[in-house]
N, CA, C and O of each residue as an XYZ file, in Angstrom:
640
protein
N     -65.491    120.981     37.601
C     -66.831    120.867     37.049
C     -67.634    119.850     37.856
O     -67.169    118.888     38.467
N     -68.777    120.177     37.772
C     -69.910    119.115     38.420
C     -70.742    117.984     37.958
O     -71.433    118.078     36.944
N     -70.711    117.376     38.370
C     -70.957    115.638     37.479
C     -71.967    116.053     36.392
O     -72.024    115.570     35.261
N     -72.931    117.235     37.015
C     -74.262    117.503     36.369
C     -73.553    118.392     35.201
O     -74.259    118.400     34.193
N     -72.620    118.974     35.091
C     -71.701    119.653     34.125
C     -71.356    119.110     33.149
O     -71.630    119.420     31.990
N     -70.634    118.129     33.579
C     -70.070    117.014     32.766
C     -70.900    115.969     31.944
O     -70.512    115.069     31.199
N     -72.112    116.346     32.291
C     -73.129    114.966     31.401
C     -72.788    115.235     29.832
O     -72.386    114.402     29.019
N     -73.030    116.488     29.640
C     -72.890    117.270     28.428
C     -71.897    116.570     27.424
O     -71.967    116.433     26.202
N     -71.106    116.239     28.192
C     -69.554    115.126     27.438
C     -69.460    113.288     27.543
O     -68.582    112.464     27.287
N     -70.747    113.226     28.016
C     -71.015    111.735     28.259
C     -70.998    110.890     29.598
O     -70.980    109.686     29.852
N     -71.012    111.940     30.264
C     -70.932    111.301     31.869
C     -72.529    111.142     32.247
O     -73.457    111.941     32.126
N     -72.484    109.890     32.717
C     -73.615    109.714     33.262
C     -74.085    108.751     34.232
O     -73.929    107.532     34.168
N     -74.785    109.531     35.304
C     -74.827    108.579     36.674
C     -75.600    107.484     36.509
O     -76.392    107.229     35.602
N     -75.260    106.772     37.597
C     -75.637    105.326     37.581
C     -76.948    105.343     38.509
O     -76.915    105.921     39.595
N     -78.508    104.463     37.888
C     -79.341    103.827     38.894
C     -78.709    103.013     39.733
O     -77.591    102.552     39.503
N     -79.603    102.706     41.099
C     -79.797    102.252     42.119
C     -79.260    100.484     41.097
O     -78.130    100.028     41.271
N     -80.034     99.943     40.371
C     -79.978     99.003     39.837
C     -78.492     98.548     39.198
O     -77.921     97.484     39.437
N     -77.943     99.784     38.195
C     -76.747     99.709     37.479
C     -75.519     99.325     38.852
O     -74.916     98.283     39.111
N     -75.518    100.277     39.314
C     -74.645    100.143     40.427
C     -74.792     98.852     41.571
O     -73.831     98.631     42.308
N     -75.823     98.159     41.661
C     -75.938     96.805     42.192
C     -75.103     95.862     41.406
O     -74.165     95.245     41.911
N     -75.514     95.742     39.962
C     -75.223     95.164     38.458
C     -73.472     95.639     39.271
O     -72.978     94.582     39.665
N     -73.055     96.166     39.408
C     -71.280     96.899     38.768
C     -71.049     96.058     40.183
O     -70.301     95.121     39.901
N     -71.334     96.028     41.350
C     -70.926     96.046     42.125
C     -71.026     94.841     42.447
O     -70.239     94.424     43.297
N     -72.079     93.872     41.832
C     -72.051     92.278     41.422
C     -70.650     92.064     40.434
O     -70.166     90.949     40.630
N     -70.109     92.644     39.710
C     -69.445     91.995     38.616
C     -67.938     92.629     39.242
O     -67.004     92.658     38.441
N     -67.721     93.071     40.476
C     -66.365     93.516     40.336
C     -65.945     92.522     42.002
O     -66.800     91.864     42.595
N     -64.491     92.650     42.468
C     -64.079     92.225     43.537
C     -63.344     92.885     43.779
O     -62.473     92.096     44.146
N     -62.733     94.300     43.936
C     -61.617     95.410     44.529
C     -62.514     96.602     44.112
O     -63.351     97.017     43.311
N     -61.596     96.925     45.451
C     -61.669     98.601     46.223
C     -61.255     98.879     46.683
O     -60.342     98.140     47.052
N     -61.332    100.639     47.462
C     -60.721    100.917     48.282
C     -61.737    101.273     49.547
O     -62.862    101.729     49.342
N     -61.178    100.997     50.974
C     -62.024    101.463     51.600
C     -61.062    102.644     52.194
O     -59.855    102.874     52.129
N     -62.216    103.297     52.822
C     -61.443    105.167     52.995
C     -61.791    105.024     54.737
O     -62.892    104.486     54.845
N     -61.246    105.312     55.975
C     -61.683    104.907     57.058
C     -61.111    106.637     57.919
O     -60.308    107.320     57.283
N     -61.524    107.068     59.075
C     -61.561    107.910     59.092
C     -60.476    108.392     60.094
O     -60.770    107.925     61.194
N     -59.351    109.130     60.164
C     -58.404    108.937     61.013
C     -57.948    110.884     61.071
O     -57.890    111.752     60.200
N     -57.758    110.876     62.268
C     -57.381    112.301     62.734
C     -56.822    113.206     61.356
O     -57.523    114.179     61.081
N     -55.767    112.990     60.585
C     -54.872    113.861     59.792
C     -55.750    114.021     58.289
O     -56.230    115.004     57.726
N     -55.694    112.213     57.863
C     -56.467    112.311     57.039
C     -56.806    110.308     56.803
O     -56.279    109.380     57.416
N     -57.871    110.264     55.680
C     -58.559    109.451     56.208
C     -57.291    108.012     55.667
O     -56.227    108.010     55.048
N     -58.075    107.044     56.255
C     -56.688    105.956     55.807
C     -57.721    105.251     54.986
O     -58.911    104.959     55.102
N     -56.416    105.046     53.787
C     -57.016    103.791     52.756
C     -56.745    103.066     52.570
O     -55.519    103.108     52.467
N     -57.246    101.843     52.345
C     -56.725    100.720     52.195
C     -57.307     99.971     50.653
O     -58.453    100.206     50.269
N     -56.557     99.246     50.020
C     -57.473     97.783     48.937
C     -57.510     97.022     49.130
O     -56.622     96.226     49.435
N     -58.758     96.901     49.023
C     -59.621     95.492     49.746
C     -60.038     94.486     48.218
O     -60.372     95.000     47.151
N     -59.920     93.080     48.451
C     -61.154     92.635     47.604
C     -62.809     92.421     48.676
O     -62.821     92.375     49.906
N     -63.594     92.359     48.096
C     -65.044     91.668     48.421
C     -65.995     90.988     48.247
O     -66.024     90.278     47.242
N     -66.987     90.984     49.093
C     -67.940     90.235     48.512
C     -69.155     90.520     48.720
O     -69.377     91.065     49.802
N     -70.096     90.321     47.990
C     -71.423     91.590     47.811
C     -72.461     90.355     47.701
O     -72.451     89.269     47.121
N     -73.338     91.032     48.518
C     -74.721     90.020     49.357
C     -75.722     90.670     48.027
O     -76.922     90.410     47.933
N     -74.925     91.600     46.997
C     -76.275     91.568     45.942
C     -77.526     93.072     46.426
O     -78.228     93.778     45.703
N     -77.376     93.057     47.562
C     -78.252     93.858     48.001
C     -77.943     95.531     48.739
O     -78.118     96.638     48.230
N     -77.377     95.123     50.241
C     -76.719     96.562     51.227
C     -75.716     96.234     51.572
O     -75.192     97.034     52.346
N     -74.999     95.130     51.287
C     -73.987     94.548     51.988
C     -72.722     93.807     51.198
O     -72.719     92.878     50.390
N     -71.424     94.773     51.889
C     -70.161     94.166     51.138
C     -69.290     93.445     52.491
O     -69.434     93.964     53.598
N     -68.521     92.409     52.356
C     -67.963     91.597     53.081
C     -66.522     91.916     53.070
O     -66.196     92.212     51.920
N     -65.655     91.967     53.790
C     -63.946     91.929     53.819
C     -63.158     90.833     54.765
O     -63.192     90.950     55.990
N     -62.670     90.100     54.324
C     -61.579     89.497     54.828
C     -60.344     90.035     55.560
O     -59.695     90.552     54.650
N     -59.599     90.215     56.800
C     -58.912     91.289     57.177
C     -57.952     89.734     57.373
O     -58.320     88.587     57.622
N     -56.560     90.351     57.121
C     -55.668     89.587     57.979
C     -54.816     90.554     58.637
O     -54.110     91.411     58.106
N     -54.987     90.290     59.932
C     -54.513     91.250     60.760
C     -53.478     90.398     61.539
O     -53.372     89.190     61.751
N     -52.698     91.578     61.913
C     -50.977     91.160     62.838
C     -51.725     91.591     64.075
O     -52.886     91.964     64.245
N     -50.704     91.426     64.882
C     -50.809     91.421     66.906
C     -51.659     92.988     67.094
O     -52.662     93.145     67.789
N     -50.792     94.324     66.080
C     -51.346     95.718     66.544
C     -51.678     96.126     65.240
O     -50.882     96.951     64.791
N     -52.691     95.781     64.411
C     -53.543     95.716     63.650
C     -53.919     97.249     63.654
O     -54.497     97.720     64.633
N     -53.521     98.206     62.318
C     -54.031     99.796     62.238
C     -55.289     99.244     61.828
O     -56.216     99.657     62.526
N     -55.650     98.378     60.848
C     -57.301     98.206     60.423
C     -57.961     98.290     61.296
O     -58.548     99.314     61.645
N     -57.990     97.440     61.719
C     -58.946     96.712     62.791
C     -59.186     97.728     64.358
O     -60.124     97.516     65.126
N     -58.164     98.778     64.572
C     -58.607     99.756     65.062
C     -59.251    100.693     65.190
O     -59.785    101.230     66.161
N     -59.175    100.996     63.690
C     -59.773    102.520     63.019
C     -60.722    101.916     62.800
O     -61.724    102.462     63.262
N     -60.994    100.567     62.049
C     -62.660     99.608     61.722
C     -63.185     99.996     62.435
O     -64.145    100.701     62.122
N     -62.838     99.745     63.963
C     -63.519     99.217     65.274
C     -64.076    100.455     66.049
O     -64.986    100.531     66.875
N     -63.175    101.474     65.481
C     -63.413    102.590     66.042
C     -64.488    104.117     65.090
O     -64.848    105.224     65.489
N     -64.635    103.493     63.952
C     -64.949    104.330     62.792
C     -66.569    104.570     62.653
O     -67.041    103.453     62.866
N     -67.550    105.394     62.423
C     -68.871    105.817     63.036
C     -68.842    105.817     61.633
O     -70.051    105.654     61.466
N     -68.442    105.869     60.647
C     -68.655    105.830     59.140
C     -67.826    105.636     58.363
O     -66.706    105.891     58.807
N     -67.860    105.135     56.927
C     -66.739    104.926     56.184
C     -67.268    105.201     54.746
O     -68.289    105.783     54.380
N     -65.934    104.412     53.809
C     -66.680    104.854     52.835
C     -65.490    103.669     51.922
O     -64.367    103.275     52.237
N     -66.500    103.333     50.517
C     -65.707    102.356     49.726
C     -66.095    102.636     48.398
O     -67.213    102.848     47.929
N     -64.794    102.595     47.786
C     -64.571    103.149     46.010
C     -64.239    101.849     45.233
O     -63.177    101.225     45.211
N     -65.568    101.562     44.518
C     -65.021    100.796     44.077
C     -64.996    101.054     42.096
O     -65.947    101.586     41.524
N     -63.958    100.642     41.477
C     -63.848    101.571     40.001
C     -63.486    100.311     38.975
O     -62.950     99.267     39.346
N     -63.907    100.633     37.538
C     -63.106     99.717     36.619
C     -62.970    100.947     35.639
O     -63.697    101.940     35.610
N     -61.832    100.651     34.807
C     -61.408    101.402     33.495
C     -61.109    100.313     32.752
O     -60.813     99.130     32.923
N     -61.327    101.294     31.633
C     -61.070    100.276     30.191
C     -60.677    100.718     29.000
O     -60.292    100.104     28.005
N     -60.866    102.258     29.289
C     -60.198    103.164     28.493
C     -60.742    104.593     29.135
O     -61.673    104.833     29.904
N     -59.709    105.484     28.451
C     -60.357    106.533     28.870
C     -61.795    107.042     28.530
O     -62.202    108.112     28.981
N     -62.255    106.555     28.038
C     -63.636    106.859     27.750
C     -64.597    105.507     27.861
O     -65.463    105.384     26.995
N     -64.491    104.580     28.797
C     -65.037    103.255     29.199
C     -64.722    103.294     30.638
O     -63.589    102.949     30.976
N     -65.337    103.563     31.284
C     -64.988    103.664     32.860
C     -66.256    103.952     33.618
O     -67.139    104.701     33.199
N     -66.286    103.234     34.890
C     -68.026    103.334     35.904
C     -66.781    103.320     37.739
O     -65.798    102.750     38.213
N     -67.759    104.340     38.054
C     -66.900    104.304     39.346
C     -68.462    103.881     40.357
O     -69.437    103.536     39.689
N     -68.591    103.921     41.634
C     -69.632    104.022     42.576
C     -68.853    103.798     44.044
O     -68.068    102.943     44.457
N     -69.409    104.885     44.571
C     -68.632    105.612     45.891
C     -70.026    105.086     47.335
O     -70.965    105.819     47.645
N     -69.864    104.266     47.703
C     -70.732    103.634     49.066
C     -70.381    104.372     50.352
O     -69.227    104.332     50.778
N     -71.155    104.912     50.860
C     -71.380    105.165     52.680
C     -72.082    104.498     53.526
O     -73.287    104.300     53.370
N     -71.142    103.912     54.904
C     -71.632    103.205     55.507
C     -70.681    103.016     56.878
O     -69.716    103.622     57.344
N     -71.343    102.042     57.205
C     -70.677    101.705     58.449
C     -69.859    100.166     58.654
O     -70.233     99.139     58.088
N     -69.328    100.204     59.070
C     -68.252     98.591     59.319
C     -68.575     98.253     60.423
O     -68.713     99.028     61.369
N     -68.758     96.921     60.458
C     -68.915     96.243     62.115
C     -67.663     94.704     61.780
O     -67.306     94.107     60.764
N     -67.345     94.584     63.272
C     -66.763     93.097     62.267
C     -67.880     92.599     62.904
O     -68.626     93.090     63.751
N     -67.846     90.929     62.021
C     -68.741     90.282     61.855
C     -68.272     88.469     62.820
O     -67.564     87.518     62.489
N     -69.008     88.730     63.890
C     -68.532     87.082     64.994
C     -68.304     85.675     64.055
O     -69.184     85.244     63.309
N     -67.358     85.222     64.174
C     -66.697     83.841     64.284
C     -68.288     82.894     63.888
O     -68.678     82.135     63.001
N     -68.664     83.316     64.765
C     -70.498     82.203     64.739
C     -71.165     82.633     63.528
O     -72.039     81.859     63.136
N     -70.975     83.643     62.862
C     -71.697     83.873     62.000
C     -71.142     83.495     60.396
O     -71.996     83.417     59.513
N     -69.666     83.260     60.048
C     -68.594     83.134     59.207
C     -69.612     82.039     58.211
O     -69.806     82.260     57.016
N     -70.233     80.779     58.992
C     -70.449     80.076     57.813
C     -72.098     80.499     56.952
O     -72.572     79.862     56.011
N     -72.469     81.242     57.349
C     -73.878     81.588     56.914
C     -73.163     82.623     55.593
O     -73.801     82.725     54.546
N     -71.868     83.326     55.743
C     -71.404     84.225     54.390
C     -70.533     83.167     53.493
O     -69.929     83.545     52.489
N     -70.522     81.838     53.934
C     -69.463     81.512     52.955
C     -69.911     81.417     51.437
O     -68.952     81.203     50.696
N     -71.037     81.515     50.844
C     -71.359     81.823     49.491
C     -70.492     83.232     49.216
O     -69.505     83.283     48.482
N     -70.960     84.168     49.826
C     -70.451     85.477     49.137
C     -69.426     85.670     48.858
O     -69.015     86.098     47.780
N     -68.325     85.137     50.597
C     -67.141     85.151     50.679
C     -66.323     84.084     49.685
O     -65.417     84.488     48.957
N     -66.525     83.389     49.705
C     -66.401     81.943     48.497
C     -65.974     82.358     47.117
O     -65.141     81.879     46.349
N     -66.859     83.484     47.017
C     -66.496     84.409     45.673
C     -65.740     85.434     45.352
O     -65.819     85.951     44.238
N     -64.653     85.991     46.576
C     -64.302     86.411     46.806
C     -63.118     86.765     46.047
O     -63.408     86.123     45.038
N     -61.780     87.408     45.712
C     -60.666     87.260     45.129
C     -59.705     87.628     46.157
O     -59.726     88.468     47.056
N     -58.784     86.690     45.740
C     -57.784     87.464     46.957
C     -56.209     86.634     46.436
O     -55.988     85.448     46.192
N     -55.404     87.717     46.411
C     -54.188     87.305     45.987
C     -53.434     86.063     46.403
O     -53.176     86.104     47.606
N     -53.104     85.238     45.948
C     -52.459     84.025     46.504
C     -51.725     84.106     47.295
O     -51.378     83.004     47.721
N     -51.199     85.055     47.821
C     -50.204     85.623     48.576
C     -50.453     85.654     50.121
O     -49.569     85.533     50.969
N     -52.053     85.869     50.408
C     -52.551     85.742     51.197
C     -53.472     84.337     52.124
O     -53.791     84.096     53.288
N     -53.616     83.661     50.708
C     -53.630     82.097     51.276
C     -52.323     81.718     52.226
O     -52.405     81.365     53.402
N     -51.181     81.855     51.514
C     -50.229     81.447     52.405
C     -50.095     81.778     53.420
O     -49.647     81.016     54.276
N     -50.591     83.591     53.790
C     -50.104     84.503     55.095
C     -51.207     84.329     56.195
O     -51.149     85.096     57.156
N     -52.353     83.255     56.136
C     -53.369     83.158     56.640
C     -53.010     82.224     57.701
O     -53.785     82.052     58.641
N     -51.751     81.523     57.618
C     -51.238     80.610     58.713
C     -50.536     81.184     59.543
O     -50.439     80.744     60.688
N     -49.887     82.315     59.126
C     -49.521     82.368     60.100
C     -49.929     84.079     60.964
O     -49.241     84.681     61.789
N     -51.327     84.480     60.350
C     -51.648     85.741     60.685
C     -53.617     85.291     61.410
O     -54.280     84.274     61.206
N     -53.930     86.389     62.128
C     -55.303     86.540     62.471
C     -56.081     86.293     61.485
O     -55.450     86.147     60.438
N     -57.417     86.165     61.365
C     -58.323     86.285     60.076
C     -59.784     86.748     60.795
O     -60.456     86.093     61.592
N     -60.080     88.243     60.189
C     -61.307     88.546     60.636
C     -62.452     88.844     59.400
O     -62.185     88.767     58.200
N     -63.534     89.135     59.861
C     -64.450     89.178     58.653
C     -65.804     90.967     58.560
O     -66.978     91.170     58.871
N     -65.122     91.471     58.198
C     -66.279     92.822     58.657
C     -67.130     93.018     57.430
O     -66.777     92.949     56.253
N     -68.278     93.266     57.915
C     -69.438     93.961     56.821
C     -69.510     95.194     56.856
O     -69.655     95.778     57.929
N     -69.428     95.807     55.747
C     -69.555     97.083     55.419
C     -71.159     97.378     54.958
O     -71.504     97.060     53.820
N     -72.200     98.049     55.967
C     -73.331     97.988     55.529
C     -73.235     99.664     54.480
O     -72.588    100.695     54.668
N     -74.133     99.283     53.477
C     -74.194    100.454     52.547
C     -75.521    101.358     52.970
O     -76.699    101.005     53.034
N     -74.863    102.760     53.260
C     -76.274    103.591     53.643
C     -76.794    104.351     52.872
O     -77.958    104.750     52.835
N     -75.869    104.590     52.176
C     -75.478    105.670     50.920
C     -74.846    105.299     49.348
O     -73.684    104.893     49.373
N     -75.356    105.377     48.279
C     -74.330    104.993     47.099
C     -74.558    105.706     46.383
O     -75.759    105.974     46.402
N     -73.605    106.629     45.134
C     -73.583    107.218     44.115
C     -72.426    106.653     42.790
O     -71.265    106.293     42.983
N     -72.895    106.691     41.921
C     -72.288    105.879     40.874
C     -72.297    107.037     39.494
O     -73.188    107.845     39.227
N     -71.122    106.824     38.825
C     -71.301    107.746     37.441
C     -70.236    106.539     36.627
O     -69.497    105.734     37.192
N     -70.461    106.742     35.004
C     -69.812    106.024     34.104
C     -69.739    106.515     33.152
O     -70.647    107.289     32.847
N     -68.743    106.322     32.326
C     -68.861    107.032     30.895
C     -68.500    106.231     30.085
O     -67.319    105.885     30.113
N     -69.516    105.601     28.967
C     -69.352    104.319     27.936
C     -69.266    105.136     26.717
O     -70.397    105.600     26.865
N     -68.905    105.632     25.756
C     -67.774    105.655     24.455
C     -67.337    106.953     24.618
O     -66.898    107.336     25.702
N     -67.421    107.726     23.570
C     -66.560    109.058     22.719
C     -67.470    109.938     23.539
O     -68.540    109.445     23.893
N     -67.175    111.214     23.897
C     -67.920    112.575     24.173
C     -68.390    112.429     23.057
O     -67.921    111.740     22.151
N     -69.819    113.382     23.038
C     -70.431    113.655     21.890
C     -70.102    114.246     20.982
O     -70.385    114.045     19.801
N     -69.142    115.447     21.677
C     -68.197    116.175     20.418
C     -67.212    115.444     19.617
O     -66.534    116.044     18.783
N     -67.057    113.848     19.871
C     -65.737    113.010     19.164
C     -66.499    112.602     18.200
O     -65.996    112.584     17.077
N     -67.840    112.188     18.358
C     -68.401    111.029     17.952
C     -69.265    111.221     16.541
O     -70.152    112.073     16.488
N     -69.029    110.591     15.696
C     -68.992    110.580     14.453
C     -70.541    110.364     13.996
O     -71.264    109.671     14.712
N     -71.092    111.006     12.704
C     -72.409    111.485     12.695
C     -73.195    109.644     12.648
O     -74.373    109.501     12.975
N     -72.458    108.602     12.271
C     -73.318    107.583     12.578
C     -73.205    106.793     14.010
O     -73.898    105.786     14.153
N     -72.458    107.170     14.937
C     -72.044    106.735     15.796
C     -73.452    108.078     17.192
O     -73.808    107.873     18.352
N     -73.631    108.730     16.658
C     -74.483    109.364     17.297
C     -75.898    108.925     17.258
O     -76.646    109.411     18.107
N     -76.466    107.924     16.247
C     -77.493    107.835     16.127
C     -78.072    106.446     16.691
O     -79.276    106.204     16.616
C-alpha cells in the first residue's frame, strides 16, 4: 500500500517543520551509502545544525570501508526512526550528499557535535583509532508518523 493509502488508518506525513522538530530531538540512524551489490548501511549517531545539515563522527581503521564508499558516494541517504509502540512511531528518510569535513573546520561544529551521543565504547577506541568528521548535506526529506489507534480501533470519545 501507498503512504497516501494508508492515511485512511492514521498515517500521516510529516511538514518540512515536524521533521526538523524530530530530527532536533533524536541522535541515531542509519546511513544507506551506495555500493555495487547493494547499498551499505551503517548506525550512526548525529548531530543536526537545526536546518540542512547532519554531522557524523567516523572512527576509522588503516582500510576504512566508510570512508571509501563516503568518499566515493554522489548520493546517500539517512533513516532516521523512533517507536514507541506500534501505533506511536515517526520515521523521516533524508537525501543527500556526504563530504568529509577538514580538521580546520572541527571547532566551528563543536556545539552540534558536543551534542552528540555516542557509546562509551567509542571514547575509549578514539585512542587508538583515526577520527573523521563528514556532513551529510540534506537535499531531499520525507517524513510519515503515526500517533495513536487507527480510526477503526478508536473509541467513539477518543475520536472526537
Amino acid at each position: 500500500m501507498s503512504v497516501d493509502e494508508l492515511q485512511e488508518y492514521g498515517l500521516e506525513k510529516m511538514s518540512d517543520t515536524e521533521i526538523r522538530n524530530f530530527l532536533s530531538s533524536q541522535k541515531t540512524g542509519v546511513l544507506g551509502l551506495p555500493e555495487e551489490d547493494a547499498p551499505y548501511l551503517l548506525p550512526l549517531t548525529f548531530g543536526y545544525d537545526g536546518e540542512t545539515r547532519l554531522y557524523f563522527t567516523f572512527l576509522l581503521g588503516s582500510s576504512s570501508r566508510k570512508r571509501a564508499l563516503s568518499e566515493a558516494a554522489d548520493a546517500a541517504s539517512f533513516l532516521v526512526f523512533k517507536v514507541d509502540t506500534m501505533y506511536n512511531w515517526e520515521s523521516a528518510l533524508l537525501r543527500g550528499s556526504i563530504t568529509a569535513v577538514p580538521e580546520s573546520e572541527w571547532d566551528s561544529l563543536e556545539e552540534v557535535l558536543s551534542e552528540t551521543w555516542r557509546p562509551e565504547l567509542f571514547d575509549t577506541a578514539t585512542l587508538s583509532g583515526e577520527v573523521s568528521v563528514y556532513e551529510f548535506s540534506i537535499d531531499e526529506q520525507t517524513g510519515i508518523k503515526h500517533q495513536g489507534l487507527p480510526p477503526a480501533l478508536r473509541t467513539t470519545d477518543e475520536s472526537q
